[in-house]
Chimera marker file (.cmm) of the C-alpha trace (Angstrom):
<marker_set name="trace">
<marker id="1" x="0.000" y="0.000" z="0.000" r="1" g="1" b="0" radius="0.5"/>
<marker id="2" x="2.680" y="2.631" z="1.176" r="1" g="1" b="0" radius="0.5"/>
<marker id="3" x="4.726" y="1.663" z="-2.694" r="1" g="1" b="0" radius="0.5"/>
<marker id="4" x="1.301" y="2.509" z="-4.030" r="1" g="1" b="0" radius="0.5"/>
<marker id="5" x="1.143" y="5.574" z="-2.790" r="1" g="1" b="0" radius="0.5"/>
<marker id="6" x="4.462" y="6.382" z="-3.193" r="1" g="1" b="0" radius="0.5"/>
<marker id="7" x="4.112" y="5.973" z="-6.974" r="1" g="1" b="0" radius="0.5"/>
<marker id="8" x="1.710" y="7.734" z="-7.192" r="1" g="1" b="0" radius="0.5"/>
<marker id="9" x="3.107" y="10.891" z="-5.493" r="1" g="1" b="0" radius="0.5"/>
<marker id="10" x="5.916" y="10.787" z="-7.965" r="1" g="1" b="0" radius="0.5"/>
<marker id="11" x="4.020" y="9.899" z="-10.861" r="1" g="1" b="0" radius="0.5"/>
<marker id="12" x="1.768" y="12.762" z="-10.158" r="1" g="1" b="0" radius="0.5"/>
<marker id="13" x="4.317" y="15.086" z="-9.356" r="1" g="1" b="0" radius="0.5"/>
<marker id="14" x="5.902" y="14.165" z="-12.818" r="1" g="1" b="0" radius="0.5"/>
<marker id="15" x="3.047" y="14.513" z="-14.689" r="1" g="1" b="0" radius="0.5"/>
<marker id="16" x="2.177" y="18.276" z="-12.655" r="1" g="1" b="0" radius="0.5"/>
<marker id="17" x="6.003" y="19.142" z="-14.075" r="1" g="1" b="0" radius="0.5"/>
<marker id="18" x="5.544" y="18.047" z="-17.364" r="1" g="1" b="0" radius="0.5"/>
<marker id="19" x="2.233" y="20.112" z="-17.868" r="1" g="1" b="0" radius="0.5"/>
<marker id="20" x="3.753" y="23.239" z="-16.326" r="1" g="1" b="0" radius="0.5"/>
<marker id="21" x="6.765" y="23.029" z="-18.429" r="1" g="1" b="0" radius="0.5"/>
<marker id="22" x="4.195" y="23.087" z="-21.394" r="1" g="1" b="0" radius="0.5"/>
<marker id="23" x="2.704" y="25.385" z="-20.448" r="1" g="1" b="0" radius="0.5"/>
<marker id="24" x="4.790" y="28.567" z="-19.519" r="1" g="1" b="0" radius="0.5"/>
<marker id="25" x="4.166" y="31.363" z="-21.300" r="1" g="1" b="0" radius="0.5"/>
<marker id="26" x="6.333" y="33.508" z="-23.590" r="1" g="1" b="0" radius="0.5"/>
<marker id="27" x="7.937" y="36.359" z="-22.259" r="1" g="1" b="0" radius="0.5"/>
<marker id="28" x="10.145" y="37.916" z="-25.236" r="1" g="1" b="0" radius="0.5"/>
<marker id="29" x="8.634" y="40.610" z="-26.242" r="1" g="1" b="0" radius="0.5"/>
<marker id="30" x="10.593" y="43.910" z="-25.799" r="1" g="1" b="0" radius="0.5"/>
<marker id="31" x="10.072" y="45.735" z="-28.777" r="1" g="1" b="0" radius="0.5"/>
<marker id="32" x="8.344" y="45.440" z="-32.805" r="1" g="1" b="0" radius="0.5"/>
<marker id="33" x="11.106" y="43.127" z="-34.282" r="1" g="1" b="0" radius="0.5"/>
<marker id="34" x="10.268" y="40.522" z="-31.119" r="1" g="1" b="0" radius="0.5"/>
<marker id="35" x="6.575" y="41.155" z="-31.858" r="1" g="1" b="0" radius="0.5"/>
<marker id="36" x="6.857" y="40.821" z="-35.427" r="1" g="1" b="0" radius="0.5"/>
<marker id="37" x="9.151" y="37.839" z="-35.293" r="1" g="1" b="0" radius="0.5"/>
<marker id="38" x="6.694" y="36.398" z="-32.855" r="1" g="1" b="0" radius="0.5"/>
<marker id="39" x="3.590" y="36.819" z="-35.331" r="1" g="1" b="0" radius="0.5"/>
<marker id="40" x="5.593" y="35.219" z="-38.547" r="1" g="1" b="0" radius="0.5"/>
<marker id="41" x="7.268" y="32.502" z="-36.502" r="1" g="1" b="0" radius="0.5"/>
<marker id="42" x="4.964" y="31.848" z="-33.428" r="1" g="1" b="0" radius="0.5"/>
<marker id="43" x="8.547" y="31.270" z="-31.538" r="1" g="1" b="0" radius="0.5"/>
<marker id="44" x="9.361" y="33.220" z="-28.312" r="1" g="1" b="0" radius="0.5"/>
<marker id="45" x="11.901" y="35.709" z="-29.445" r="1" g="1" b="0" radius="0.5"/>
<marker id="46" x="13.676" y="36.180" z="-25.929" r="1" g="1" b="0" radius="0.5"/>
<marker id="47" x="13.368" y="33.799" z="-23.715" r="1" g="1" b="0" radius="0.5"/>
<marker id="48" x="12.951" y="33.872" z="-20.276" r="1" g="1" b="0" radius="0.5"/>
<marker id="49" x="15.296" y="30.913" z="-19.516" r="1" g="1" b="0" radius="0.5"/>
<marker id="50" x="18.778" y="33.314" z="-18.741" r="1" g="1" b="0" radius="0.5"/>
<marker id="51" x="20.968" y="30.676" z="-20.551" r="1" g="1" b="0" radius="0.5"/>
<marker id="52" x="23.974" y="32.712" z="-22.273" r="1" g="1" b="0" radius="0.5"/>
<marker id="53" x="22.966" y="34.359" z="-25.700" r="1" g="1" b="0" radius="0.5"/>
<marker id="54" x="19.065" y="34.139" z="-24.595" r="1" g="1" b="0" radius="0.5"/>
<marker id="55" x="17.309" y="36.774" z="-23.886" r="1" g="1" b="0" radius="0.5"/>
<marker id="56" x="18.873" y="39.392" z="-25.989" r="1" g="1" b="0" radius="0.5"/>
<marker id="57" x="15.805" y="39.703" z="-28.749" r="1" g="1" b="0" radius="0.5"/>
<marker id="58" x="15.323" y="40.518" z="-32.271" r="1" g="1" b="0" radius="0.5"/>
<marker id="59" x="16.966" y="42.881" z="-33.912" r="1" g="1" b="0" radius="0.5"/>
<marker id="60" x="16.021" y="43.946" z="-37.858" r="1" g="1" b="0" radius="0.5"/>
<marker id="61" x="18.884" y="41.705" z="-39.404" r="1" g="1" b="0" radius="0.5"/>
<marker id="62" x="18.110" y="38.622" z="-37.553" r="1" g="1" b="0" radius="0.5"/>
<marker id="63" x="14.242" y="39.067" z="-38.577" r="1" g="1" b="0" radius="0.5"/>
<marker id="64" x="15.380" y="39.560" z="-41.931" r="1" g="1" b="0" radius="0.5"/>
<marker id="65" x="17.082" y="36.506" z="-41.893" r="1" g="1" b="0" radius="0.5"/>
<marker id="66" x="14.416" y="34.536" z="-40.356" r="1" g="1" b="0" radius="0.5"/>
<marker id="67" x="12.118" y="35.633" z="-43.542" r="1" g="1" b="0" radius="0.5"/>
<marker id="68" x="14.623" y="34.482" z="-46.319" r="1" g="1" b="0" radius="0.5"/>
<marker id="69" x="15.037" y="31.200" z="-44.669" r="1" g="1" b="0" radius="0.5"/>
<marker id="70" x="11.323" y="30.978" z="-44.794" r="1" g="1" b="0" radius="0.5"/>
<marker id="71" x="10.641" y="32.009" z="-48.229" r="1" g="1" b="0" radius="0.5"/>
<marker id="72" x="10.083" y="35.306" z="-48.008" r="1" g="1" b="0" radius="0.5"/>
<marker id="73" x="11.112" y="37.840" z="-50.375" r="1" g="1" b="0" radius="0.5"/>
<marker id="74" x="11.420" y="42.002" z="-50.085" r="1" g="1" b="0" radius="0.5"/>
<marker id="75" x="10.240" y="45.013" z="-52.292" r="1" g="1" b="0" radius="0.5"/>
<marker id="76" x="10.761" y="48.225" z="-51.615" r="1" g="1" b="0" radius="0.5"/>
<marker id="77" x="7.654" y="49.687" z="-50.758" r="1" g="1" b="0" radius="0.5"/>
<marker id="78" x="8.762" y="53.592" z="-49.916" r="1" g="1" b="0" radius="0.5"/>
<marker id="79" x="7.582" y="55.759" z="-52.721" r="1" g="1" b="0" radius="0.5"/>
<marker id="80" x="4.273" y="52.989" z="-52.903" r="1" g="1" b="0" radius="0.5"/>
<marker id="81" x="3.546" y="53.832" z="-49.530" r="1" g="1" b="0" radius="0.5"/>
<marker id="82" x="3.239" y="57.197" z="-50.439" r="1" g="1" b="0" radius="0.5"/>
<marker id="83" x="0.563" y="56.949" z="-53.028" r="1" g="1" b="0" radius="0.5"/>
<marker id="84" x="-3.581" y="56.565" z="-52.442" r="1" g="1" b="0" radius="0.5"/>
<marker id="85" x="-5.018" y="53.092" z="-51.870" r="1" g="1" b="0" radius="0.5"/>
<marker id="86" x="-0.672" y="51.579" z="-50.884" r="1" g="1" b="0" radius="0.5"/>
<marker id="87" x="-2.349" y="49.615" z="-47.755" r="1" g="1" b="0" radius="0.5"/>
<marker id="88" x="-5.042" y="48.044" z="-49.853" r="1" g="1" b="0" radius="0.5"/>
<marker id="89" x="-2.137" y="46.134" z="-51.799" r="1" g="1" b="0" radius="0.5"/>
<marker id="90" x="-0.732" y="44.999" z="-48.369" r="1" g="1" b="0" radius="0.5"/>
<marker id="91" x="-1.741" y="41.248" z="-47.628" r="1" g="1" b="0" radius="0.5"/>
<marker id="92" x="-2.411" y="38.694" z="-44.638" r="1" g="1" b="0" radius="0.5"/>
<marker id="93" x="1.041" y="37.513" z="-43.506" r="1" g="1" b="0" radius="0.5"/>
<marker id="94" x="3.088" y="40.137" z="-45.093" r="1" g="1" b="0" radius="0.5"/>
<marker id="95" x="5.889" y="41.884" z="-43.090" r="1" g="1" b="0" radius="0.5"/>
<marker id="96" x="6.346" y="45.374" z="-42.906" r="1" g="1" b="0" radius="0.5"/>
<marker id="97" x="9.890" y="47.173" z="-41.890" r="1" g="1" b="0" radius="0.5"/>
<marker id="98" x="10.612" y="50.880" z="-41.970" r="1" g="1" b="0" radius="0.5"/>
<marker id="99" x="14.537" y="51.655" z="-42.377" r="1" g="1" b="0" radius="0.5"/>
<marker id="100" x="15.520" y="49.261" z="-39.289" r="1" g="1" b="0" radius="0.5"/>
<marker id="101" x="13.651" y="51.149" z="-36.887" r="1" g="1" b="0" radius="0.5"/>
<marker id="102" x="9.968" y="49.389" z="-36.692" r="1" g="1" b="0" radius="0.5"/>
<marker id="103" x="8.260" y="46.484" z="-38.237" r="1" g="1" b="0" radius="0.5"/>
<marker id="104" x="4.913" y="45.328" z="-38.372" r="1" g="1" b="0" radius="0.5"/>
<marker id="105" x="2.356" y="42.262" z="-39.315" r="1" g="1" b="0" radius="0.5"/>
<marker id="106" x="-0.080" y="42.475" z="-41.528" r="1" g="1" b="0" radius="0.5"/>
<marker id="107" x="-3.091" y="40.708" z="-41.155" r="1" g="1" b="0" radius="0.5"/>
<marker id="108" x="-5.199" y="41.797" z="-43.629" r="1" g="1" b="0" radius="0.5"/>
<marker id="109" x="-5.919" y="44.514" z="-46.796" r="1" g="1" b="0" radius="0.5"/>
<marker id="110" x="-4.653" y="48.066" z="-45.082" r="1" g="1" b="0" radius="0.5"/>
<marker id="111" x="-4.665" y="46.036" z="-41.339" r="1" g="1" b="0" radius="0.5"/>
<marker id="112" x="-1.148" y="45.998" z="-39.561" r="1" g="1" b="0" radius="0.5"/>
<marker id="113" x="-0.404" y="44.947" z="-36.124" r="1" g="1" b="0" radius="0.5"/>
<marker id="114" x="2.504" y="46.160" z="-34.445" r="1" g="1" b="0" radius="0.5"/>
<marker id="115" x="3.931" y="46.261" z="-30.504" r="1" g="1" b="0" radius="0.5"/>
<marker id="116" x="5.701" y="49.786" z="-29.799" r="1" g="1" b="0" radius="0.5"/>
<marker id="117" x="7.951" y="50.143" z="-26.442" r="1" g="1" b="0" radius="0.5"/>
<marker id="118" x="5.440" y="51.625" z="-23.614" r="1" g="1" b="0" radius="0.5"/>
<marker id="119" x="7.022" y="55.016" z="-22.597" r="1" g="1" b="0" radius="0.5"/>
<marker id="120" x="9.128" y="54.495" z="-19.577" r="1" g="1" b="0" radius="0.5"/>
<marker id="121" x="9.456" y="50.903" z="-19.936" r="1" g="1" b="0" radius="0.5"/>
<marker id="122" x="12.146" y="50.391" z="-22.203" r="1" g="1" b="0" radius="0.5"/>
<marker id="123" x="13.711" y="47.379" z="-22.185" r="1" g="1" b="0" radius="0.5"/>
<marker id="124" x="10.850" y="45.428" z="-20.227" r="1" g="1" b="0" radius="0.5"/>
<marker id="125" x="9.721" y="41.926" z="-21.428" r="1" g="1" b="0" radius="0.5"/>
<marker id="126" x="6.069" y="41.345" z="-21.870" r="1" g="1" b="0" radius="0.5"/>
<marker id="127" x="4.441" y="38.018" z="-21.891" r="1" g="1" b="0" radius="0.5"/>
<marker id="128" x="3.178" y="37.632" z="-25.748" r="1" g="1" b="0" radius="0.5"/>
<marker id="129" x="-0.275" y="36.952" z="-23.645" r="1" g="1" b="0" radius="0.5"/>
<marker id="130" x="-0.633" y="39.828" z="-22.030" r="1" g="1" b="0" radius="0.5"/>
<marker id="131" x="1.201" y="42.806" z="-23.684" r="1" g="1" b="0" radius="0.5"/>
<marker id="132" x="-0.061" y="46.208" z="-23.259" r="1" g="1" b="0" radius="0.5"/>
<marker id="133" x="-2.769" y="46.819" z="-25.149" r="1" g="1" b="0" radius="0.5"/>
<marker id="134" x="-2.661" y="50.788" z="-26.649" r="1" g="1" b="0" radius="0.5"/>
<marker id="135" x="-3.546" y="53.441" z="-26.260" r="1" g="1" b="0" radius="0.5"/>
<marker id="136" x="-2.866" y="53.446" z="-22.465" r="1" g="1" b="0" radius="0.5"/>
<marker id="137" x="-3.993" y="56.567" z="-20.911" r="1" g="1" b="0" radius="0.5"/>
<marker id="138" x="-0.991" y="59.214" z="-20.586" r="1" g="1" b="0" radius="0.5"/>
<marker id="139" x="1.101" y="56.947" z="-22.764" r="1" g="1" b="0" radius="0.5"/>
<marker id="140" x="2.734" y="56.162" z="-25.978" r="1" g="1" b="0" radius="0.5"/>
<marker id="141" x="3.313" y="52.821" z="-26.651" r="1" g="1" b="0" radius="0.5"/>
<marker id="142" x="1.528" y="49.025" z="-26.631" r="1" g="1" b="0" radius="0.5"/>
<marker id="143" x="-0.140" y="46.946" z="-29.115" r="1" g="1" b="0" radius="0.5"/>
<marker id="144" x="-1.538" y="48.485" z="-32.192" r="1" g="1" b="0" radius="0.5"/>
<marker id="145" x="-3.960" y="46.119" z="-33.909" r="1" g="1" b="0" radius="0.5"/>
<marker id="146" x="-5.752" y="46.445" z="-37.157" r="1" g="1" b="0" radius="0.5"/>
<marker id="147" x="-3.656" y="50.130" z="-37.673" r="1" g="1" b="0" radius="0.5"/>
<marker id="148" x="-3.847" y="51.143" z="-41.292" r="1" g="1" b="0" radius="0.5"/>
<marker id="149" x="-0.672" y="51.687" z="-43.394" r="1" g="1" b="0" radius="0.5"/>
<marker id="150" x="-0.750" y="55.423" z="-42.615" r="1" g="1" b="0" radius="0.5"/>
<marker id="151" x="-1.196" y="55.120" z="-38.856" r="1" g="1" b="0" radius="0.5"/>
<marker id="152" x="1.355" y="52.563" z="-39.029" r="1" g="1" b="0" radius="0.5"/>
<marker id="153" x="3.772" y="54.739" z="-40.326" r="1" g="1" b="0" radius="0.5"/>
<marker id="154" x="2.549" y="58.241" z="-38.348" r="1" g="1" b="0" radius="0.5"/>
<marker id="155" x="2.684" y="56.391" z="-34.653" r="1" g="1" b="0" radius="0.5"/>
<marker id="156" x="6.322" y="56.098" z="-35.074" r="1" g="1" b="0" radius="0.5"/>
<marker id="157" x="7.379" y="58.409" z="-37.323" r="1" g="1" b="0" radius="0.5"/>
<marker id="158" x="7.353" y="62.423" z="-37.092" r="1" g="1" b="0" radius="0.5"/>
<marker id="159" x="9.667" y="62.546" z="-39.846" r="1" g="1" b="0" radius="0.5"/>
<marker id="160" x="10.277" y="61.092" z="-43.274" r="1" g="1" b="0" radius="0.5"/>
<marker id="161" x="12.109" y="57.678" z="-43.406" r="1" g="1" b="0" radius="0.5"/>
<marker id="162" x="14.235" y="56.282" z="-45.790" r="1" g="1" b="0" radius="0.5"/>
<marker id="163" x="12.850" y="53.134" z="-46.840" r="1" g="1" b="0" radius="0.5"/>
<marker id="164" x="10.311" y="50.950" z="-46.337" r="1" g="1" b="0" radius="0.5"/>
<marker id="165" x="9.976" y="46.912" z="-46.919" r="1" g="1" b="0" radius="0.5"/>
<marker id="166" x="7.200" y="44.681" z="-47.604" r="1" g="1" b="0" radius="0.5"/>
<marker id="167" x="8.490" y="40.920" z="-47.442" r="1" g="1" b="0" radius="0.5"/>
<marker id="168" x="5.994" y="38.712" z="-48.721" r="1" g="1" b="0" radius="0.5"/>
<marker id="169" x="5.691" y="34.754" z="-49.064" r="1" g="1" b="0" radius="0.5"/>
<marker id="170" x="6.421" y="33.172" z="-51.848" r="1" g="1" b="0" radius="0.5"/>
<link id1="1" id2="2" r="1" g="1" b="0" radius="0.2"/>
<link id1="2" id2="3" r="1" g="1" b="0" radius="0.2"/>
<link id1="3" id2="4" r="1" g="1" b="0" radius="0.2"/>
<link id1="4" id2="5" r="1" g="1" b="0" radius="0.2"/>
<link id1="5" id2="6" r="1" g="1" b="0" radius="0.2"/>
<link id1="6" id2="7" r="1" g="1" b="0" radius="0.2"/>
<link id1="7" id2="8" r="1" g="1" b="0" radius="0.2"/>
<link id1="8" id2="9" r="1" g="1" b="0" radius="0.2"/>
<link id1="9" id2="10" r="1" g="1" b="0" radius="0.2"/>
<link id1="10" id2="11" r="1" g="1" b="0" radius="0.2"/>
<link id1="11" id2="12" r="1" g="1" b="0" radius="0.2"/>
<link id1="12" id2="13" r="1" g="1" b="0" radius="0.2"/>
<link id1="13" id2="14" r="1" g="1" b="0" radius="0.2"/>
<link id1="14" id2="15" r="1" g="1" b="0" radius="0.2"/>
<link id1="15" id2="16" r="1" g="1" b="0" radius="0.2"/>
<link id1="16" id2="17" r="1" g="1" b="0" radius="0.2"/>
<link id1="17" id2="18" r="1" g="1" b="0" radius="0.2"/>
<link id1="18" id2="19" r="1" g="1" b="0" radius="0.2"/>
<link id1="19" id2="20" r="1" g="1" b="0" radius="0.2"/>
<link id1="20" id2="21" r="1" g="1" b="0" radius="0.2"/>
<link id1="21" id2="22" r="1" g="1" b="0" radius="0.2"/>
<link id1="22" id2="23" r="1" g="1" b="0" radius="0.2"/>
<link id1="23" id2="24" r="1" g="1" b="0" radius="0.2"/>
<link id1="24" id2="25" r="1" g="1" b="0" radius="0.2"/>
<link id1="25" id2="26" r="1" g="1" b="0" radius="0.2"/>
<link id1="26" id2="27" r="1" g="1" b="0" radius="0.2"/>
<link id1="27" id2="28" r="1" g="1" b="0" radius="0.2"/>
<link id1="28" id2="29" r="1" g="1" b="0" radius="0.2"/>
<link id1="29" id2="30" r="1" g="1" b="0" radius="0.2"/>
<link id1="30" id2="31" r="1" g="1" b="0" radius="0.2"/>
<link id1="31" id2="32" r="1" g="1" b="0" radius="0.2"/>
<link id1="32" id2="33" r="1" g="1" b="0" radius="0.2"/>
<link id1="33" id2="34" r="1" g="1" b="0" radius="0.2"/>
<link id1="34" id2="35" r="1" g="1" b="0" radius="0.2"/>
<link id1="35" id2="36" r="1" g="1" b="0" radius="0.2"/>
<link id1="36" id2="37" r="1" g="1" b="0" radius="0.2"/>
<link id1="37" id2="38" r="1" g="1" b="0" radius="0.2"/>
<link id1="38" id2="39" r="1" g="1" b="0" radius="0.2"/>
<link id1="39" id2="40" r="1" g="1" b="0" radius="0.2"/>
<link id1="40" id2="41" r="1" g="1" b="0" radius="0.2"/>
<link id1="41" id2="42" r="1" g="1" b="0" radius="0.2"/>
<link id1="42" id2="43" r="1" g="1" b="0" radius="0.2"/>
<link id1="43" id2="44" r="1" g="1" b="0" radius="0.2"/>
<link id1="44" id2="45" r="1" g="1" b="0" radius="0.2"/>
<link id1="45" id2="46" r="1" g="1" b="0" radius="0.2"/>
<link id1="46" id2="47" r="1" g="1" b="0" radius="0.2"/>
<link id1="47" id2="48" r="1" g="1" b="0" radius="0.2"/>
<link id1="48" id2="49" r="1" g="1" b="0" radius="0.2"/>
<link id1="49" id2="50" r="1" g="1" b="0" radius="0.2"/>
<link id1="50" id2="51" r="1" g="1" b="0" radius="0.2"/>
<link id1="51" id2="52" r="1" g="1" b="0" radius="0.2"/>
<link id1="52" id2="53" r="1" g="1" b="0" radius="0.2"/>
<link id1="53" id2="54" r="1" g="1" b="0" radius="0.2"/>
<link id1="54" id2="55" r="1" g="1" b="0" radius="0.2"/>
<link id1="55" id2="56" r="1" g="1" b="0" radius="0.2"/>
<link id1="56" id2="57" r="1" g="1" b="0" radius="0.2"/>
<link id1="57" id2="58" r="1" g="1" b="0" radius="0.2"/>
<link id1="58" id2="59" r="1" g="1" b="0" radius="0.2"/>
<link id1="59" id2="60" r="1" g="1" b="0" radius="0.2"/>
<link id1="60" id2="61" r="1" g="1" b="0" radius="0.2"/>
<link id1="61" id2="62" r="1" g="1" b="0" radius="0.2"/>
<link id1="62" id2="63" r="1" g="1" b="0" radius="0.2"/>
<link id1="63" id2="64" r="1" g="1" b="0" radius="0.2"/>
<link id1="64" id2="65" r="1" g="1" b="0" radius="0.2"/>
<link id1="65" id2="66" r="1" g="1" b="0" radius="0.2"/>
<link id1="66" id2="67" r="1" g="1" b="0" radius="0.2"/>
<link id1="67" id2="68" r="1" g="1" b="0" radius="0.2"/>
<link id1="68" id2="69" r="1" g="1" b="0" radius="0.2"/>
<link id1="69" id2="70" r="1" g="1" b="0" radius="0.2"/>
<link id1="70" id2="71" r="1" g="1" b="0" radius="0.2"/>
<link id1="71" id2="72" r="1" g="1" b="0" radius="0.2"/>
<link id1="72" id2="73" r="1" g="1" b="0" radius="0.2"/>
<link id1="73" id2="74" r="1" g="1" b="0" radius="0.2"/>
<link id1="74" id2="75" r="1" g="1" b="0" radius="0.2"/>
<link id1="75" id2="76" r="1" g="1" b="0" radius="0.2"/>
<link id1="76" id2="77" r="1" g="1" b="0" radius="0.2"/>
<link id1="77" id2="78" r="1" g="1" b="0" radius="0.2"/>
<link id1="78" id2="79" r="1" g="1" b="0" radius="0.2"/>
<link id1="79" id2="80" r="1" g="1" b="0" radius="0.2"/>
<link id1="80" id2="81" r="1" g="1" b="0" radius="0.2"/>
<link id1="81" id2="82" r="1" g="1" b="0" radius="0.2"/>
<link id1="82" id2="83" r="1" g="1" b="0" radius="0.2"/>
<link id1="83" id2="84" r="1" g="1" b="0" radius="0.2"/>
<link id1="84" id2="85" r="1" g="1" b="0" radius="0.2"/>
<link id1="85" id2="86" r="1" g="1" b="0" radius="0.2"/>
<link id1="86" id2="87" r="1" g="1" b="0" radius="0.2"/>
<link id1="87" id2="88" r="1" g="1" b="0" radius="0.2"/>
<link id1="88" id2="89" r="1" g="1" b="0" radius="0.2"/>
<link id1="89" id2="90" r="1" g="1" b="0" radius="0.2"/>
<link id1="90" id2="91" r="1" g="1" b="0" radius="0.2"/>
<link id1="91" id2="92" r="1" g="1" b="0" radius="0.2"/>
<link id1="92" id2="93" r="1" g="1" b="0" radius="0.2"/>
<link id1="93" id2="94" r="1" g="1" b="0" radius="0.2"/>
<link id1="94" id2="95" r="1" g="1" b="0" radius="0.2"/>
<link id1="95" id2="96" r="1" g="1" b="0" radius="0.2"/>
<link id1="96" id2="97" r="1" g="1" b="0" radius="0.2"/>
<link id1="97" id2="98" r="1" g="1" b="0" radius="0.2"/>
<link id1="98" id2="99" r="1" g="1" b="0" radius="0.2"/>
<link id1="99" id2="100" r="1" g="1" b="0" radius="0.2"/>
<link id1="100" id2="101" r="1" g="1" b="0" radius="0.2"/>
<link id1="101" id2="102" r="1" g="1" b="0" radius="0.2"/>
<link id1="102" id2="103" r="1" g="1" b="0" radius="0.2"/>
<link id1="103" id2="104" r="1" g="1" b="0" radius="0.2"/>
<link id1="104" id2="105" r="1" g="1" b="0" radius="0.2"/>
<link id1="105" id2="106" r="1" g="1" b="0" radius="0.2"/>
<link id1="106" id2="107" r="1" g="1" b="0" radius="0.2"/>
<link id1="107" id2="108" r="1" g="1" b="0" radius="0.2"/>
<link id1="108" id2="109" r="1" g="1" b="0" radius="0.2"/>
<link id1="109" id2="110" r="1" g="1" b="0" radius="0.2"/>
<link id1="110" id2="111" r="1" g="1" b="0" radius="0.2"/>
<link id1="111" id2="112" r="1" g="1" b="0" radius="0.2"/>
<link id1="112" id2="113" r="1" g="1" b="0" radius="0.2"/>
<link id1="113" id2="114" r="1" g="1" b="0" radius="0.2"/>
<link id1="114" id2="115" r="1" g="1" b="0" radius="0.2"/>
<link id1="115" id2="116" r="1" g="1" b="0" radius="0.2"/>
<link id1="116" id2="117" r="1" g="1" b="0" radius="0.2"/>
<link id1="117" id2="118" r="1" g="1" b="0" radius="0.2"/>
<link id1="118" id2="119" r="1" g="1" b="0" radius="0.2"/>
<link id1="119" id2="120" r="1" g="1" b="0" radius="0.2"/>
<link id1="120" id2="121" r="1" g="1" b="0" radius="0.2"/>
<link id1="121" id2="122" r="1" g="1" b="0" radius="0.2"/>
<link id1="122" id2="123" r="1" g="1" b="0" radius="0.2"/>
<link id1="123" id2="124" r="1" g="1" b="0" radius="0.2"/>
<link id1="124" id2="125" r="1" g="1" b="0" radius="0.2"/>
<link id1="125" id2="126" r="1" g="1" b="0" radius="0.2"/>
<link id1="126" id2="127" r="1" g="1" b="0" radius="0.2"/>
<link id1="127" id2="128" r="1" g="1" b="0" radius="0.2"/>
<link id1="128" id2="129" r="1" g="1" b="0" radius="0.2"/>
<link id1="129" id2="130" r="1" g="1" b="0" radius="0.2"/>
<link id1="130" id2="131" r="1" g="1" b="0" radius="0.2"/>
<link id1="131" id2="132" r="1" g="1" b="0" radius="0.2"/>
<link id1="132" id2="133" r="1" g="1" b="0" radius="0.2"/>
<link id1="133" id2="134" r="1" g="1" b="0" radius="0.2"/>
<link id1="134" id2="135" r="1" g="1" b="0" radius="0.2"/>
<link id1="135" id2="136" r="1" g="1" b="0" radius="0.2"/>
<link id1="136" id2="137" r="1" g="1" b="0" radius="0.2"/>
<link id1="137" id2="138" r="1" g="1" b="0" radius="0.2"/>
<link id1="138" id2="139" r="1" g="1" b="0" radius="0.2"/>
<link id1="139" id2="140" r="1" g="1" b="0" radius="0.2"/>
<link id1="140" id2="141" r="1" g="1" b="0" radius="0.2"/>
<link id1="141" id2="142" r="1" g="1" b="0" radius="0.2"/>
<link id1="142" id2="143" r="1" g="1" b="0" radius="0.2"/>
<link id1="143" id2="144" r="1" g="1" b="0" radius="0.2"/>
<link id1="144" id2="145" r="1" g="1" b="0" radius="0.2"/>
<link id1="145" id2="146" r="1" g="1" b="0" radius="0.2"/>
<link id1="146" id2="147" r="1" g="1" b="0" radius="0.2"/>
<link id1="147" id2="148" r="1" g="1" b="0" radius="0.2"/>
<link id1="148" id2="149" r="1" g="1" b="0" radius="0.2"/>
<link id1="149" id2="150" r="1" g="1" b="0" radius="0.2"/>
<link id1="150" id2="151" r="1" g="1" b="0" radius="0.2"/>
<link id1="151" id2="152" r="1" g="1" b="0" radius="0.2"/>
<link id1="152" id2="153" r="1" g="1" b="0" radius="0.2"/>
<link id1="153" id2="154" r="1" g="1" b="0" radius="0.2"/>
<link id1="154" id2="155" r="1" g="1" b="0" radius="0.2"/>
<link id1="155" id2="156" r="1" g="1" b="0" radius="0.2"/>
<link id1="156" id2="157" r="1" g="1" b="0" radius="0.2"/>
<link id1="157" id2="158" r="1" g="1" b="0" radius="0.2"/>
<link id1="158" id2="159" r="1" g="1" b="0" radius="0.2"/>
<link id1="159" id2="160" r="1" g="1" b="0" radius="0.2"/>
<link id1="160" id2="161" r="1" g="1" b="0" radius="0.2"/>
<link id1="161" id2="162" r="1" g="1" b="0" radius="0.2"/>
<link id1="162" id2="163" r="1" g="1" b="0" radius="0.2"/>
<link id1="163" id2="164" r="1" g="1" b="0" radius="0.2"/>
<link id1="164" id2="165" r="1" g="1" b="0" radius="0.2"/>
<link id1="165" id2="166" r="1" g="1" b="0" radius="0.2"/>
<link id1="166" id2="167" r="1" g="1" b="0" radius="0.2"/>
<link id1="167" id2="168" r="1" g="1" b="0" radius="0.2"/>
<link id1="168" id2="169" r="1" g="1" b="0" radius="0.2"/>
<link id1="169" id2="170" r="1" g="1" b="0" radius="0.2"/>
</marker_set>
């Protein structure tokens, strides 16, 4: 009776490990690349786990890289971007970058989602569960969903940038 038990104590307590293993959640988002990387992948960009070289996120090259290894391929999109109607050519699972300094998702015709630093909390992983959800009252900052090509574009940038990328499947 008391080997019964016994196993079952450790078998349960094995099981109870397994399933919280499984189930952790991820906690790399810091800024748009992570986000964005996040979206095409579904892979924790950072993680949590503070094993040497983890942790340190995504930066524009490395998401970059990540889409030509997955069949993605760029066009320039700045002047296009420009012009009436340049959102409505934009398509579910595209990628949008600007210079190196944001990126974005796009999840449907003119409908980009897109994670920017909260305002005083540079630096600060978010759980991809629970990231702050914009706008946040006295804040810039949070998740953007469903933004259109121009808001994508003016909620980052007060000036004109130099280029802009669509990477598409293929």
């Amino acid at each position: 009776m008391k080997k019964t038990i016994l196993l079952s104590v450790i078998l349960f307590s094995g099981v109870l490990i397994l399933v919280l293993s499984l189930a952790r959640p991820l906690f790399g988002i810091v800024w748009c690349h992570d986000y964005t990387y996040y979206r095409v992948s579904g892979q924790d960009p950072s993680p949590n786990d503070n094993k040497p070289g983890k942790g340190i996120g995504i930066n524009p090259s490395k998401l970059r890289k990540y889409l030509i290894d997955h069949g993605y391929k760029p066009f320039p999109y700045t002047n296009a971007a420009q012009m009436p109607g340049a959102g409505k050519r934009l398509k579910n699972g595209d990628v949008v970058i600007i210079d190196d300094a944001h990126s974005g998702y796009v999840t449907g015709s003119d409908m980009i989602d897109h994670f920017i630093q909260v305002f005083g909390s540079s630096g600060k992983k978010h759980d991809v569960q629970n990231l702050p959800k914009a706008p946040i009252p006295g804040k810039v900052g949070g998740l953007y969903s469903g933004d259109t090509l121009k808001q994508f574009i003016n909620r980052r940038f007060s000036k004109i940038f130099k280029s802009m990328e669509v990477w598409r499947k293929h």
